[in-house]
N, C-alpha and C positions, 0 to 999 in steps of 0.2 A: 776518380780516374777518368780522363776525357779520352773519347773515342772518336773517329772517323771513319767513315766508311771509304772502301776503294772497290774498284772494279777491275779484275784481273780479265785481258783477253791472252789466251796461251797461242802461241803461233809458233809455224816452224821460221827457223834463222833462211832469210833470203840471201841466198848467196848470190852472186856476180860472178862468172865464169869468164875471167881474160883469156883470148885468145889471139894468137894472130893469123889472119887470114889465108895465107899461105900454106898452116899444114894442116889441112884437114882431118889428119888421125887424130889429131888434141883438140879438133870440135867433136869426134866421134867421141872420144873418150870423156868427156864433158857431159855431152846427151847420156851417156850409161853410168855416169855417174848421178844424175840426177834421176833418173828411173829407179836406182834403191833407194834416195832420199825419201822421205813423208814428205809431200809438201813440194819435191823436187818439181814436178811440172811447172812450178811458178818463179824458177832462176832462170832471170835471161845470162844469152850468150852476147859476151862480148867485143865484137871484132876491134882490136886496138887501132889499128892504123885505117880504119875508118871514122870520116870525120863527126858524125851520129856518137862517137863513144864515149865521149862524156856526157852529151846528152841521155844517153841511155842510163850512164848511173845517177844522175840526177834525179830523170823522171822513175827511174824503180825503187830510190832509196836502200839499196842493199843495206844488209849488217856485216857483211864480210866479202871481202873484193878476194879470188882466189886465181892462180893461173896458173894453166894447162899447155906444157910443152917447155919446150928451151929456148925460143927465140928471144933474142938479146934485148930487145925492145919491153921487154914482159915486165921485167924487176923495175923500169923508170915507169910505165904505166902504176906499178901497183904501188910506188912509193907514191904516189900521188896521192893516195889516199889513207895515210897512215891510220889517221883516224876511226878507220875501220878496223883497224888490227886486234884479236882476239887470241892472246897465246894460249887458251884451252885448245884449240881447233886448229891443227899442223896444216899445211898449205894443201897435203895430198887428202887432207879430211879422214883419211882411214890412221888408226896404228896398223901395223903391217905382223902377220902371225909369227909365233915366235915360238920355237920350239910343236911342240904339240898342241898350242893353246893359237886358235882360231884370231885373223885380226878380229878390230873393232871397228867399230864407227864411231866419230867423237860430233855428230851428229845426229838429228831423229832421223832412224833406218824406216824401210817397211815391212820389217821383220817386228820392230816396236809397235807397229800396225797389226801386222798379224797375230802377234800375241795377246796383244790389248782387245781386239773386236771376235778373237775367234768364237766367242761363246755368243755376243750378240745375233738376233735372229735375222736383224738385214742381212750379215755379215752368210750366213745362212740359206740364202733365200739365193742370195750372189753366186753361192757352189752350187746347188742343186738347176740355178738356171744355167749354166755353164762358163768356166772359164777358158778364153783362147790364147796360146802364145804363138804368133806369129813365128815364121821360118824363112829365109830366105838365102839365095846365094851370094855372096859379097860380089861376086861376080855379075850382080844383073844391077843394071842402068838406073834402077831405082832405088837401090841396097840403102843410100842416106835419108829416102825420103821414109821408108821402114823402120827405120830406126827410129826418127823424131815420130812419127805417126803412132806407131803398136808398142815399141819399144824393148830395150833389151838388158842387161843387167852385163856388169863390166866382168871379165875372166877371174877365175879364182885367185890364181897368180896378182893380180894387179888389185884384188883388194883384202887379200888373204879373208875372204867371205864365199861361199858357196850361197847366192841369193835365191838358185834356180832349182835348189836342193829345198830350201828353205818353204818356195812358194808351190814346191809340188808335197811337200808335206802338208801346206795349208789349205789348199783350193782342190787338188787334187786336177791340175792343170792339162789340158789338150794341146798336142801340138798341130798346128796346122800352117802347110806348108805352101807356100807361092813359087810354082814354077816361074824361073826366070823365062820371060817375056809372055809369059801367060796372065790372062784376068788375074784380076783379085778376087778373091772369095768377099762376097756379101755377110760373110757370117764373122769374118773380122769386126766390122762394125757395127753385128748385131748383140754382142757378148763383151763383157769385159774381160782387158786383157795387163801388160803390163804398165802398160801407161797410165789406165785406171787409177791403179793400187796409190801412183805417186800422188793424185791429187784427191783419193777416199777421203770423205769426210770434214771435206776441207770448205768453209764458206765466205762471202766476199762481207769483210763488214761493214756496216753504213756508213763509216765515216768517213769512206774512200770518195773522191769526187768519182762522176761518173761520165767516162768519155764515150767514145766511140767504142759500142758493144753489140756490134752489129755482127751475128752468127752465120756461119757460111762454109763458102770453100776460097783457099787459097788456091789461086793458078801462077806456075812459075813454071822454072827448066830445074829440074834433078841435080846438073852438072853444073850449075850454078851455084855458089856458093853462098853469093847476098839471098838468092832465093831463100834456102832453106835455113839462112838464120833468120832471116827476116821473119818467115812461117814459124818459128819455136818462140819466137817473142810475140809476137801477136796471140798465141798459144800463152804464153806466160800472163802475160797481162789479164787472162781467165777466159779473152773470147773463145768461144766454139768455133773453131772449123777444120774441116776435112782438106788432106790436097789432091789438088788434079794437075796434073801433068798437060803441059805445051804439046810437050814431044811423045807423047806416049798415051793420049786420048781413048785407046778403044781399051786399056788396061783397067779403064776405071768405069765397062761399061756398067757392072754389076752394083760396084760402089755407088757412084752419083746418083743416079734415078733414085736407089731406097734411101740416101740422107737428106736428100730434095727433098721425097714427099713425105719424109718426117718432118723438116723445117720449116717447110710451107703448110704442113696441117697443124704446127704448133706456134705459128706466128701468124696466121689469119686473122685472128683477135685483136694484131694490134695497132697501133697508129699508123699512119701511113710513112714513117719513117723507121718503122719495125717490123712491117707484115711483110716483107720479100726478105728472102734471104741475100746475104753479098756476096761479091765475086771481088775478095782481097788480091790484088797482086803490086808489084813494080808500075810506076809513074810508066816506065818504057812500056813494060808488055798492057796496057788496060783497054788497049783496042783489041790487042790478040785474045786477051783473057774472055772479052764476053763476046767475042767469036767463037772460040773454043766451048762454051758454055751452052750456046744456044739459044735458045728462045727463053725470054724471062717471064715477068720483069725478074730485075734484078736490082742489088745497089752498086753499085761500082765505086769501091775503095781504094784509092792510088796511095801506094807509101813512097815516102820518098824520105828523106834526112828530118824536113819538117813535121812531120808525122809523129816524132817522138820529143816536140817542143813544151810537150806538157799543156798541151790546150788543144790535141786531139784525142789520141789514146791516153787511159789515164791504169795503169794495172789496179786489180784489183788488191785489196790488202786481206788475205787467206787466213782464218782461223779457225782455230778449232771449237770454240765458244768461250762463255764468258762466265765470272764468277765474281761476287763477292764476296766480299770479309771483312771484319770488325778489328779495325787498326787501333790499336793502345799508344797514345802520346809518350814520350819520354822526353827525357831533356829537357832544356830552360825552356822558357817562354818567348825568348827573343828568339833562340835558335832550336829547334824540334826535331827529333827524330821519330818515325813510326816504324811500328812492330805488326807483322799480321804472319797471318797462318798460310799456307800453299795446300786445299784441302780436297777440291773436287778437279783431281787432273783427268784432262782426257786423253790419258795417254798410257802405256805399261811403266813404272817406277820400281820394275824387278832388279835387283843389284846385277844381274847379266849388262843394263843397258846402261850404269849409273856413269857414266861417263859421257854420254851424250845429252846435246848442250839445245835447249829452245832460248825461245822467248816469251817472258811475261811481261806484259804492257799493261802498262798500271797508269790509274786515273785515282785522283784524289777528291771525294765529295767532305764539306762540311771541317774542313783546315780554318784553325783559327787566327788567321793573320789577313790582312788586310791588301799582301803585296809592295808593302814599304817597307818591314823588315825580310820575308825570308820567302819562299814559292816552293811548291815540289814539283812545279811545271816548268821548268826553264825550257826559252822558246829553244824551235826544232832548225839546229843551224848545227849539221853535224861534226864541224871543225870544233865544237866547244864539246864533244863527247865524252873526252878525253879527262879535262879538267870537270867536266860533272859527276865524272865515274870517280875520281878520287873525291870529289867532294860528298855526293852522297852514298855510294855502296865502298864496298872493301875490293879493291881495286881500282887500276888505271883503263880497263879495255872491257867492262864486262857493261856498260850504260850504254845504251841507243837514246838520243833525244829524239821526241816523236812530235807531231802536229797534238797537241792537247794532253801528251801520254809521255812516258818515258819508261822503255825500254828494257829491261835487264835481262842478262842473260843466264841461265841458270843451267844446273845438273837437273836433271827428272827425278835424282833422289831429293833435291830442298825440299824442306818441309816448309818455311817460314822463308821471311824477307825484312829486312830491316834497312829503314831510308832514314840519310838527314836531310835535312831541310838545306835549302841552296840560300846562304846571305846575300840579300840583292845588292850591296853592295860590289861585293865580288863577282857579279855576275854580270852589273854593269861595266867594271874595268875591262875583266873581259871582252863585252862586247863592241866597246871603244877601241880595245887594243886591234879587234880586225877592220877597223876604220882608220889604223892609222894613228892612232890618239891614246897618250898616258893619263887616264884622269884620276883625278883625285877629286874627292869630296872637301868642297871649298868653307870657309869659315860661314857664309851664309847656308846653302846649306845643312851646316852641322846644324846652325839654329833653326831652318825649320822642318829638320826632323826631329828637332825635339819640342818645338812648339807643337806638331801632331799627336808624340808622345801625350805629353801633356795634357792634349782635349781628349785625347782618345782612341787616336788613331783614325783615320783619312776622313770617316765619316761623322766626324767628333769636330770637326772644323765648323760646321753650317752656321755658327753664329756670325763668321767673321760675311755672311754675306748680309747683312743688316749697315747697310752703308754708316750707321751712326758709333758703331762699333768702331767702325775702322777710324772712323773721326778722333772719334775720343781715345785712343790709342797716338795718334798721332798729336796731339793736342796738347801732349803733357811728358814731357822726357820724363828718364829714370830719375832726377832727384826734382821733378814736382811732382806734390803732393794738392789732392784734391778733394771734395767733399763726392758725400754717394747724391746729392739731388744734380752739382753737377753734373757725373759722370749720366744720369738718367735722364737729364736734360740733352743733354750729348749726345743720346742712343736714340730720343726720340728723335731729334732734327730731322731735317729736310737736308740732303745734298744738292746746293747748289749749281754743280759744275753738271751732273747727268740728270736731277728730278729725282732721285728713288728718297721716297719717304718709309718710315717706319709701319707704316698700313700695309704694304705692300708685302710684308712679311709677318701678318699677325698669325697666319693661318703654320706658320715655321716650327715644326718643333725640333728643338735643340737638347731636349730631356724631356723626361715622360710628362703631362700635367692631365686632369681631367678632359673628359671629352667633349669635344665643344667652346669649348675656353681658348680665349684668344693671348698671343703671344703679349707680353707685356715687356716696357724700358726693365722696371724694379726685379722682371725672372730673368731677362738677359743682363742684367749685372751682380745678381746674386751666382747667376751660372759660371759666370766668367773669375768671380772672385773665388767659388770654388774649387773653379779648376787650375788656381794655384796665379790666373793670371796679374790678377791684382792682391796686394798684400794688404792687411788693416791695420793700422795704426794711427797714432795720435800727434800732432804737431804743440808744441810746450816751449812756448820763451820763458829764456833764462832772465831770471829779475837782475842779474849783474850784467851782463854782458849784452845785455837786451836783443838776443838774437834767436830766431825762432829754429828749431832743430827737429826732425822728423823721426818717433820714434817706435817700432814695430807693437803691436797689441803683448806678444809675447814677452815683450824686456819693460811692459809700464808698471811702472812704480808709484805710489805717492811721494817716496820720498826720491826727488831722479837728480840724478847728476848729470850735468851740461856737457856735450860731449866735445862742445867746441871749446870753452874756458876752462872745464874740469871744476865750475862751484856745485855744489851743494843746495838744492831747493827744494821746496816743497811745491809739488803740484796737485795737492788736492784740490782746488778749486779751479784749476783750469782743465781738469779732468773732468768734473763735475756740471762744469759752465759750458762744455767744450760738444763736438763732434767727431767724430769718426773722422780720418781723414786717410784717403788711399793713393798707395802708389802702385808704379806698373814693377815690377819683380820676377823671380823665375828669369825664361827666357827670353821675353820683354823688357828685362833689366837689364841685358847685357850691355846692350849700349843702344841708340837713340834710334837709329835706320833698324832695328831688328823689324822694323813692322813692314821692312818690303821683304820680309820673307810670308806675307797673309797672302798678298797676291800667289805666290806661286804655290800655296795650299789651297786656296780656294780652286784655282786650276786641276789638281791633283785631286781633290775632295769632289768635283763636278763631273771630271771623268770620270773617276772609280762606282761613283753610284749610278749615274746613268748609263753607263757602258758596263755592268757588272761581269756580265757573262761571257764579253771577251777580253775584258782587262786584267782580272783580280787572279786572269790565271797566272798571268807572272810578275811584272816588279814594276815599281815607281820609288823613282828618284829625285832628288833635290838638287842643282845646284851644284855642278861638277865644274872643277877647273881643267883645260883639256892641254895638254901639251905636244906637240908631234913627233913621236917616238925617232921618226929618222928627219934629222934636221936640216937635213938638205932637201925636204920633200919640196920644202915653199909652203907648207901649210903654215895660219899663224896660229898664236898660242892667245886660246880666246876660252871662253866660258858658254856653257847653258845653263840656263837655268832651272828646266827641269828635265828629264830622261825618261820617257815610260816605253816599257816594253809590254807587247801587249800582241795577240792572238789576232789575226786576219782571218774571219769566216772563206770569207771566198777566194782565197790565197793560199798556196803553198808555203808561204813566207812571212812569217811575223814579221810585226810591223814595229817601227823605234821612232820615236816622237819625241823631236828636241826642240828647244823654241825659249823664246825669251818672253818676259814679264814685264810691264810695268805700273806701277798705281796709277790713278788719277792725275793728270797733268804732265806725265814721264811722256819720253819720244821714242822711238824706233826709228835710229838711221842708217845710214849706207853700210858702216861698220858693223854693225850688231847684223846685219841684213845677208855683208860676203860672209861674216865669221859662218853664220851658219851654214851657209850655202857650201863652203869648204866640207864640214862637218857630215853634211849630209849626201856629200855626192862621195865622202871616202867608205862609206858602207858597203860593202860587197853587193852589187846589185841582182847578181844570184840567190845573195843569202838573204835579202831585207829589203820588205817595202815601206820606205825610209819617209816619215813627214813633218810638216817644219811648224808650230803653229806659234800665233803671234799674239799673244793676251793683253790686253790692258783696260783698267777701270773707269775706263772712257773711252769716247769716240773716236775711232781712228781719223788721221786725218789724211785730205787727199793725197799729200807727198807720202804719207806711211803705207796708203792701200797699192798706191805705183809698185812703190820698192816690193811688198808684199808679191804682188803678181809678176817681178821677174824671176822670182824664186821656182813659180812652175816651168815644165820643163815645155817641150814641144806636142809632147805623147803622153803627157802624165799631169795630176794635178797632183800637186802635194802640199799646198798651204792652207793651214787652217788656223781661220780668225776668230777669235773670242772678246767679247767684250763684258762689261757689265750687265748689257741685256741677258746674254748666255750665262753670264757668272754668278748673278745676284738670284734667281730664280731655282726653285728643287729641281722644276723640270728644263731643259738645256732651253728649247726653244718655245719656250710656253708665251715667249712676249716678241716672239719674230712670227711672220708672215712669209709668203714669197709673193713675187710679182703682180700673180695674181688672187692675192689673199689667203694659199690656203698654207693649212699648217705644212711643217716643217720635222722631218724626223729622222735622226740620225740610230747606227749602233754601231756605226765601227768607224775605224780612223777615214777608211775609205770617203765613206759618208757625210765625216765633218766635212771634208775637202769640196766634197762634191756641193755641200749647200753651201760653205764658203764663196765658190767659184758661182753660183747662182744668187748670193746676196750682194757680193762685191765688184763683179768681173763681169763682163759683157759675154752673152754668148758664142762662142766658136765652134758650128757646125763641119767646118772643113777639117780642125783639129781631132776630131771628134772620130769624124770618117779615117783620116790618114790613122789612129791610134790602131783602128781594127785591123787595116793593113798591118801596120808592123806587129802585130803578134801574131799573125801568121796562122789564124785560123781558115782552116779548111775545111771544104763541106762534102759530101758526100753526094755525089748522083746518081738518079733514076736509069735505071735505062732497059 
């Protein structure tokens, strides 16, 4: 029985709260919905009819878009994102009570909190130091900045839940009260209170990038509305900070001094770009705010729309920790399913809450596929959630695609979890279809994904980098036949057209041999004949017909019949007198051109072992015929030649790599040059960071590396060039240099691009500079 191991992280579902800016009671109702959520401190609010709001669900990645109010505008925002839709979890999140029997929550409550930790000794340590719930009069000036700050739990009526019944059962809670237009008590922020509870035990995991986390206070106006969403999502994204008020300064005498000289006695320690606390506010107010402020230093944080471009702030990804288990394989070989246990929750799993829905983010170590046929990582492009969720669990809505992870949503009663495996095939359709493009896997292709079959699978290919190989492959169609000193004559040669000789790959292993023992012609043609490429048989002329006929080792006879006359002979003696004579068979047999399917395996076979750890997580493809689904686009009906989907380290956005092949002597022109260029600019440029590369088993030549570099854009480089030097070697750049000699080293598509553009292309420092501009990175100042 074959096992795997996976890594479970449990988190709560991050919701997206649609609102529209105009009624303020459906952002209040928002904010006290997320204070009985677990986890709730970490859902931004979303103001619809601000321009920031699809940015914002971009950069937070929700699992469920939900909306708050009736404004008519609410239902076309939320249809935007279908994808998110999860018919466990009703749009108000509660069932509502019924009869005598209390609602629910059809998400994790912090009652599930409370039950879960009440025996724990922090949980402990928290009551005896005290807990405070804020009070206040709706009537005072600052009543919305209390809410988001201390917080409050929504009316019984509106979630048929008493929470404040619930939390004076468990904490044994104080109330303490803020006269309207009087200080605030210090002792709010010396204690926890309800806002706490939303975000207990909740931690930021590493694999989140890490943007601007600069801990402080927010300064804005109350009465303000961008303010104080602005302040809850800055808040969501995990930073620390307190607010202070424009308009109402001396309310916060007692607050500010004691979270200053908490924040500057616990950031002293650190870099000079962490050791002052900030003063977050509005691009408008950030002269007022660090007037307001006083005397620093400080950092001075402007938000504005850009702010939430996903290259400043970056939220944090909230868990409650992490777990393994031992996945049992099922299913065929081509297509797999795993099986695993749901065993260390951190969470209560009492049948009171079994209706309330998390999430388990699941990673897969030690899967036996190579990413040609199947992946349990399909990239994180959440349009395709939908079809992933019917492909690998049982439903249409319960899958999130994640950066390296995917998602599922569960009951806190599952015990177990059962995944299939995603066929790359269908994964690439898909992912062509949101380009624009019908593909279909083209008759080349089919053949070389079965010529990988064949050796092995992606990294079962290495022989075909023995230039002498590919010769002798090419040397000899499907009906010649050849002797084995030829074909070993053939493997040794020199190639002409580039230099690469067979020395150059002695140190090659293509199968296991002792250690130290160098590659030899006679093991790479015993390798190749075992692996079905070449067939053995015997060549026997007919004494009537005197014609020579080719006849497999399996059907020889002495006494053989002429396949071409139909006489009757005897070939004992030419059996006897004779040799072995081979032909090409299998997939090699199909017909005469199948050997420009090595090139685009040797391609495939280069990147999967050199780029392991961020390719093999999702798929490689062969050879797709692309058609444009809407035929009036003006796109044309062109081909790639291979397709890899593959993992971006320092990207939000997995990256799609399509590009054309040619053997030794082949051309790359203007055609093969727009087809792609079409192909790759129809990619959603939100969803994918899209790259073109250009392979062939020779030297490009001047008119090919031109064409080559109009492919980059102005702000982007996206072409990457492969040749024989890159191709023929284990290691990618073991036989290039740069400029000034030194080595060369790639691990992501980024990276080819980038040494492409430094081996082929001249430098362009001003491209370089204008690139940083348009992404719109912003820095933070001193002040």
């Amino acid at each position: 029985m074959e096992t795997a191991r996976v890594d479970i992280v449990y988190r709560p579902l991050r919701i997206a709260f649609a609102v529209h800016s105009s009624d303020l009671d459906s952002i209040r109702s928002a904010v006290r919905y997320c204070h009985c959520l677990w986890g709730g401190r970490y859902n931004p609010i979303i103001l619809i009819d601000r321009p920031e709001a699809h940015r914002l669900i971009e950069l937070f990645r929700p699992d469920i878009v939900t909306s708050v109010g009736d404004h008519a505008d609410l239902a076309l925002f939320k249809a935007k994102y279908a994808f998110l839709e999860n018919s466990r979890v009703p749009p108000g999140l509660f069932h509502p009570a019924h009869g005598d029997r209390e609602g629910t929550a059809t998400v994790l409550d912090v009652r599930n909190l409370m039950v879960h930790r009440r025996d724990d000794p922090e949980w402990k340590r928290m009551i005896d130091d005290g807990f405070r719930v804020a009070t206040w009069d709706d009537a005072d000036p600052l009543a919305d900045v209390f809410l988001m700050q201390f917080g409050q739990y929504p009316a019984l009526d509106a979630v048929g839940i008493d929470y404040r019944n619930s939390l004076d059962q468990a904490v044994q809670a104080i109330d303490l009260p803020i006269v309207n237009g009087g200080v605030i008590p210090a002792e709010l922020v010396q204690h926890p209170g309800i806002a706490h509870l939303s975000r207990y035990d909740l931690t930021p995991h590493y694999s989140a990038r890490v943007g601007w986390d600069y801990p402080g206070f927010y300064v804005g106006n109350a009465a303000n509305v961008d303010d104080l969403v602005t302040f809850w999502n800055l808040r969501a994204c995990g930073i620390q900070m307190t607010w202070h008020d424009l308009d109402h300064h001396a309310r916060f005498g007692l607050v500010k001094p004691d979270v200053e000289a908490n924040l500057r006695a616990r950031l002293a320690g650190n870099d000079d770009f962490h050791n002052k606390p900030a003063v977050w506010s509005l691009d408008a107010n950030r002269e007022n705010a660090l007037v307001t402020m006083g005397a620093g230093p400080w950092f001075s944080c402007g938000v504005s729309e850009l702010t939430w471009n996903g290259h400043n702030v970056s939220p944090a990804k909230m868990h409650f920790g992490t777990e393994s288990a031992l996945a049992v394989f099922g299913g065929s070989r081509q297509l797999p399913r795993l099986s695993f246990a749901l065993k260390d929750k951190p969470f209560a799993s009492d049948a009171w809450f079994y209706e309330q829905q998390l999430v388990a983010s699941v990673s897969v170590f030690g899967e036996r596929g190579d990413g040609s046929s199947y992946t349990f990582t399909p990239p994180c492009v959440p349009e395709l959630n939908e079809f992933a969720s019917r492909t690998m669990v049982m439903g249409y809505d319960s899958l999130r695609l994640e950066p390296e992870r995917i998602g599922v949503i569960i009951d806190i009663a599952d015990v177990d979890l059962r995944l299939s495996a995603m066929p790359i095939p269908a994964l690439i359709e898909r992912t062509f279809a949101l380009a624009g493009f019908e593909a279909k896997l083209s008759a080349s292709g089919l053949i070389t994904r079965q010529l990988v079959t064949s050796m092995g699978g992606l990294d079962g290919v290495r022989a075909f980098k023995i230039p002498g190989v590919r010769k002798l492959i090419k040397s000899f169609g499907p009906t010649h036949s050849f002797s084995k000193n030829d074909a070993i004559n053939k493997i040794g040669s020199k190639d002409l057209d580039t230099g690469s000789t067979f020395s150059d790959h002695r140190r090659l292993y293509i199968e296991q041999r002792g250690r130290g023992t160098d590659l030899t012609p006679p093991m790479v043609f015993t390798h190749l004949v075992e692996k079905g490429l070449f067939r053995i048989g015997s060549d026997l002329r007919c004494p009537t017909c005197q014609l020579a006929s080719w006849t497999p080792l399996d059907n020889l006879k002495q006494k053989a019949a002429c396949p071409l006359c139909g006489a009757d002979f005897d070939a004992t003696r030419q059996l006897v007198d004779g040799q072995f004579a081979y032909r090409r068979t299998g997939v090699l047999g199909v017909e005469k051109n199948a050997a420009g399917a090595i090139p685009v395996a040797m391609v495939l076979q280069q990147l999967y072992v050199n780029f392991r750890s961020s390719f093999s997580a999702e798929g490689f493809g062969a050879s797709y015929d692309l058609k444009p689904i809407d035929q009036g686009s003006g796109l044309s009906v062109c081909e790639t030649d291979f397709v890899i989907l593959a993992h971006e380290p320092r990207s939000s956005k997995p990256a799609v790599i399509v590009g054309e092949c040619k053997d030794a002597g082949g051309t790359i022109d203007a055609d093969d040059i727009e087809h792609l260029r079409q192909v790759a600019d129809g990619f959603p440029k939100n969803r994918f960071a899209v790259y073109i590369l250009l392979a062939k088993l020779s030297a490009f030549t001047e008119a090919e590396i031109e064409l080559a570099k109009s492919l980059n854009t102005q702000f982007s480089r996206r072409v990457i060039l492969l040749t024989h030097e890159e191709l023929e070697p284990y290691h990618i750049f073991e036989r290039r240099k740069d400029a000034a000699g030194g080595a060369l080293y790639a691990s992501t598509a980024h990276d080819l691009a980038e040494v492409t553009s430094r081996l082929y292309f001249p430098p362009e420092p001003a491209v370089v500079v204008a690139a940083a501009a348009e992404m719109d990175i912003a820095k933070p100042s001193q002040a």
